[in-house]
C-alpha positions, 0 to 999 in steps of 0.5 A: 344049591350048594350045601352048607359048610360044617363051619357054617352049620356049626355057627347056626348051631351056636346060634340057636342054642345062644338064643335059647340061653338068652331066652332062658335066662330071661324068663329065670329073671322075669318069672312072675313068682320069684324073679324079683327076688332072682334080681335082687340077689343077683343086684345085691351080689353085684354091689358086694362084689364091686364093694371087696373089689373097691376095698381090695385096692384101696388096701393094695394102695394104702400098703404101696404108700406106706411102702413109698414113706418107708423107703423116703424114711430110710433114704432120707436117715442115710443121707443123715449126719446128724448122730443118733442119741442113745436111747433111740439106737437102742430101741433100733436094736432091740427092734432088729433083734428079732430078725437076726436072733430066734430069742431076741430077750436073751440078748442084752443091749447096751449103748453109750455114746454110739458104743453098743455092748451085747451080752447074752446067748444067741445060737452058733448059726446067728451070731455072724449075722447078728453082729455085721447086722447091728454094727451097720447101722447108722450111729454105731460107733463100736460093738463089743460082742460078749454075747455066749455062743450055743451049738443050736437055738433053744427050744421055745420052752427053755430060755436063758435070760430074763423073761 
């Protein structure tokens, strides 16, 4: 007879310790003191799993909708030639402030037939941005900056306009 190969001794070995897994494993589910209560957590663990599986992607979903509404929304105001009455750009500003400035309450925002007028103080490092930012956007018809300056953003305890 020949003798076995390592591969093969070594697949028997895989083999009997498989087997004995599997017959651990069954008597730790059947063991008649507490493998019902074994089945049940292991049941119950399932479940809550497949549940925060199941909420995960419905709120993966529900977040790439909105993403789809957002990105609708901002095609369809572009193609937009209807103009934008005043009070509605101003609240659009006032909503982009915060992005641009780090105290967006310093800033006062102005607006009359599509002319926007900006006072106050935002830091050195901000103000270009700002200002391409706000006369960009739709309704805009002129900006006029009057807004100060400063060498570095306020500390968060120090601001200069109203609170």
């Amino acid at each position: 007879m020949h003798e076995p190969s390592p591969r093969s001794t070594l697949n028997l070995l895989s083999g009997v310790a498989l087997a004995f897994a599997a017959g651990a494993l069954v008597m730790y589910l059947l063991d008649p003191n507490t493998g019902r209560r074994r089945r049940a957590l292991i049941r119950d663990r399932s479940a809550s799993m497949g549940s925060d599986a199941g909420h995960y992607v419905r709120g993966k979903a529900k977040r790439a909708a909105h993403r789809l509404k957002g990105v609708a929304a901002r095609g369809r105001a572009s193609l937009s030639t209807e103009p934008l009455d005043d009070d509605r750009l101003h609240d659009r500003i006032r909503a982009r402030l915060g992005r641009f400035v780090g105290h967006p309450h310093d800033v006062e925002v102005h607006v009359h037939d599509g002319w926007v007028q900006l006072k106050g103080a935002v830091a050195e490092e901000e103000f270009e941005d700002l200002l391409r930012e706000v006369a960009s956007m739709r309704g805009v018809r002129n900006l006029e900056s009057l807004l100060r300056t400063t060498s570095s953003p306020q500390p968060e305890g120090q601001r200069l306009g109203p609170h």
